[in-house]
Short mmCIF file of the C-alpha atoms (twelve columns), coordinates in Angstrom:
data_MODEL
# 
_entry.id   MODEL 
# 
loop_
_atom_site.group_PDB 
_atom_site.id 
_atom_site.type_symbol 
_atom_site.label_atom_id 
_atom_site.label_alt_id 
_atom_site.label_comp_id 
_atom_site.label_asym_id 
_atom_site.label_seq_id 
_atom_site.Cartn_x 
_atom_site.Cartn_y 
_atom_site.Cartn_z 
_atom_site.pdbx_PDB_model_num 
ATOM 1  C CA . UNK A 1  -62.221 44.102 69.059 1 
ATOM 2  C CA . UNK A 2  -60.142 45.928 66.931 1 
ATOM 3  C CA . UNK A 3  -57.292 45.666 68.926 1 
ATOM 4  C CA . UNK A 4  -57.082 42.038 68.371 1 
ATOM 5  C CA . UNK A 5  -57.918 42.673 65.087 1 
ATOM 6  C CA . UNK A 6  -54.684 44.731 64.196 1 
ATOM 7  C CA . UNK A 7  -52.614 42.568 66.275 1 
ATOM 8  C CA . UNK A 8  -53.497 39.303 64.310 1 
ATOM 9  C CA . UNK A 9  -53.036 41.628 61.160 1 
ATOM 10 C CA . UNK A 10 -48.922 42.947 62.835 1 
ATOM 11 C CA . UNK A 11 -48.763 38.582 63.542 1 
ATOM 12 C CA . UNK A 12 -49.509 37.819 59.941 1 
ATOM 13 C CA . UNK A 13 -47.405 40.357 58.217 1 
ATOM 14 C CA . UNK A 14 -44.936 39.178 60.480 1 
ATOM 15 C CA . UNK A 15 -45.511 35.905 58.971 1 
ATOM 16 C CA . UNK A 16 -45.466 37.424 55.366 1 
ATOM 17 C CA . UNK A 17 -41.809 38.449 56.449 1 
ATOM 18 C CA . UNK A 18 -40.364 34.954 57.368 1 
ATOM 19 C CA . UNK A 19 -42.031 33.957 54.230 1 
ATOM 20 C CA . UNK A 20 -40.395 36.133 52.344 1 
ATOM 21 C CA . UNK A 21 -36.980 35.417 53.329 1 
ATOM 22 C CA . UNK A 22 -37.817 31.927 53.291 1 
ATOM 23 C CA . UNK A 23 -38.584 32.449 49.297 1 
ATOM 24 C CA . UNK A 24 -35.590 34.075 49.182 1 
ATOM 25 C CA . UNK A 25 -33.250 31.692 50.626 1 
ATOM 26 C CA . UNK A 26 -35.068 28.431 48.418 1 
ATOM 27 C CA . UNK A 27 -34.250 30.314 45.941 1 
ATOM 28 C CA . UNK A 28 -30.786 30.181 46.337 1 
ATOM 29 C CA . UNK A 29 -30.330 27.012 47.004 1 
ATOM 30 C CA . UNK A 30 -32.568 26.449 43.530 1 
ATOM 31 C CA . UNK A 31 -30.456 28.508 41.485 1 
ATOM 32 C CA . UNK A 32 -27.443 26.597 43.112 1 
ATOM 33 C CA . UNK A 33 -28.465 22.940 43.449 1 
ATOM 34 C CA . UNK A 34 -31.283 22.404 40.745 1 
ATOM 35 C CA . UNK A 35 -33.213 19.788 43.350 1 
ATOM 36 C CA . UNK A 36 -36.916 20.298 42.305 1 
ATOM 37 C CA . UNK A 37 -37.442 19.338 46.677 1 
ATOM 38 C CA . UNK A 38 -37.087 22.995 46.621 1 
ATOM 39 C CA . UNK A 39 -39.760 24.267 44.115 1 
ATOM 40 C CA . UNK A 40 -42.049 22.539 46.564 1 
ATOM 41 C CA . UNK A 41 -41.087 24.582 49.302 1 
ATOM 42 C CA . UNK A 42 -41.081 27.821 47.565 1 
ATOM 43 C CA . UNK A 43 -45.031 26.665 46.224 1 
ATOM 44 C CA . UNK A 44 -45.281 25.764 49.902 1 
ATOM 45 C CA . UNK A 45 -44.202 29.380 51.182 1 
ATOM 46 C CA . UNK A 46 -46.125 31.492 48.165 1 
ATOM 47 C CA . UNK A 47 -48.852 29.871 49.004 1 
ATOM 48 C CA . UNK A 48 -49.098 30.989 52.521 1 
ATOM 49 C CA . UNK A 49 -47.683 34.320 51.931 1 
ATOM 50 C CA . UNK A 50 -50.989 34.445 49.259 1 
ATOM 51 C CA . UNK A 51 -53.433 33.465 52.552 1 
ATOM 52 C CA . UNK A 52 -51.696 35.646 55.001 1 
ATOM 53 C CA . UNK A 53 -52.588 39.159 52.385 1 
ATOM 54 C CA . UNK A 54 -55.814 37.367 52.151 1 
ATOM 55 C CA . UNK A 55 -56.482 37.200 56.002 1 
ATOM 56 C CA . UNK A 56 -55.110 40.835 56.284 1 
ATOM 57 C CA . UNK A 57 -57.275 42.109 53.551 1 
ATOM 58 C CA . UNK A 58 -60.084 40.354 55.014 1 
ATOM 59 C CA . UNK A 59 -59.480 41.853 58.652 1 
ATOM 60 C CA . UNK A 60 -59.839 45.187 57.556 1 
ATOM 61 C CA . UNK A 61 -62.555 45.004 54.718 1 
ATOM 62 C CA . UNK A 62 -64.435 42.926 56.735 1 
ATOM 63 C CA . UNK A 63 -64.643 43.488 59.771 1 
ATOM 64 C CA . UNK A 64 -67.654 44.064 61.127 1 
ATOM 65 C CA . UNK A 65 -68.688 40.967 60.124 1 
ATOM 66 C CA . UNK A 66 -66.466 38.959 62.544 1 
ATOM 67 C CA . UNK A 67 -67.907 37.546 65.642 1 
ATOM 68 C CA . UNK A 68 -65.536 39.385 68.304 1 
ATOM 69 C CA . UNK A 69 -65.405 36.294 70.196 1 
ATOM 70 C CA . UNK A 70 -63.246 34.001 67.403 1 
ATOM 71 C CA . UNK A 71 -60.835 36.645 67.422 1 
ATOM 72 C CA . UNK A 72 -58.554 35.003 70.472 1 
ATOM 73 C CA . UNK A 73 -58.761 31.680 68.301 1 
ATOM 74 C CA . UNK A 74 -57.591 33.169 65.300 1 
ATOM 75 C CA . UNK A 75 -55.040 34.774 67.189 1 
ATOM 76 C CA . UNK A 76 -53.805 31.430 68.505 1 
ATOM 77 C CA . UNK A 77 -54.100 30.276 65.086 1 
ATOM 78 C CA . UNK A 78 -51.812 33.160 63.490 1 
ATOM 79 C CA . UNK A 79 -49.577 32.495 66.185 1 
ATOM 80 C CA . UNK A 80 -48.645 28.917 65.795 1 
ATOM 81 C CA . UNK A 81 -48.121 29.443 62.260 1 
ATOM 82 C CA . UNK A 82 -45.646 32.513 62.976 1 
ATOM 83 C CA . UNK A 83 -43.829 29.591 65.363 1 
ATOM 84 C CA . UNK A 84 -44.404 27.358 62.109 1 
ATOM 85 C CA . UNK A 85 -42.341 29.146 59.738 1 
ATOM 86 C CA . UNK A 86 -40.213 30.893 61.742 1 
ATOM 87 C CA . UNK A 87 -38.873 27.388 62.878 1 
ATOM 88 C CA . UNK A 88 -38.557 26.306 59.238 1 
ATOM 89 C CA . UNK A 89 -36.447 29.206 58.817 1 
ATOM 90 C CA . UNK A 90 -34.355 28.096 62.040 1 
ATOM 91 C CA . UNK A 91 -33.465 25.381 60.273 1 
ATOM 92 C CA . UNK A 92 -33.054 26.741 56.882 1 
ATOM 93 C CA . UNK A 93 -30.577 28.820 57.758 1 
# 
């Protein structure tokens, strides 16, 4: 169990990563262009970078009180949003 455990925690902070580059890189193009379309994405990516600390905080300070079964789904789940954002950063950049 807490194999799976520390690899959805490496998935997320891998997440937290592409997040942070994607803040970076709005803004930029903020600072440059002035469109507010861009304040919405860099809500959009704060926001998850604020769940993804929360899901790694909650991995380690709680887990004994995760059913060792849901941790392939959450897995899956942490997954498809690393292939989420790392595609919006594909086509950011």
């Amino acid at each position: 169990m807490e194999i799976l455990m520390q690899i959805n925690a490496i998935v997320s902070i891998a997440t937290i990563i592409i997040l942070g580059i994607l803040l970076y890189l709005y803004t930029k193009i903020y600072l440059k262009t002035k469109a507010t379309f861009t304040i919405g994405l860099m809500f959009f990516a704060g926001m998850f970078v604020i769940q993804n600390l929360i899901v790694i905080y909650a991995y380690f300070a709680m887990a004994p009180l995760y059913a060792e079964d849901l941790l392939p789904y959450f897995l899956l789940i942490h997954i498809a949003e690393f292939a989420g954002v790392a595609s919006l950063l594909k086509i950011t950049l």
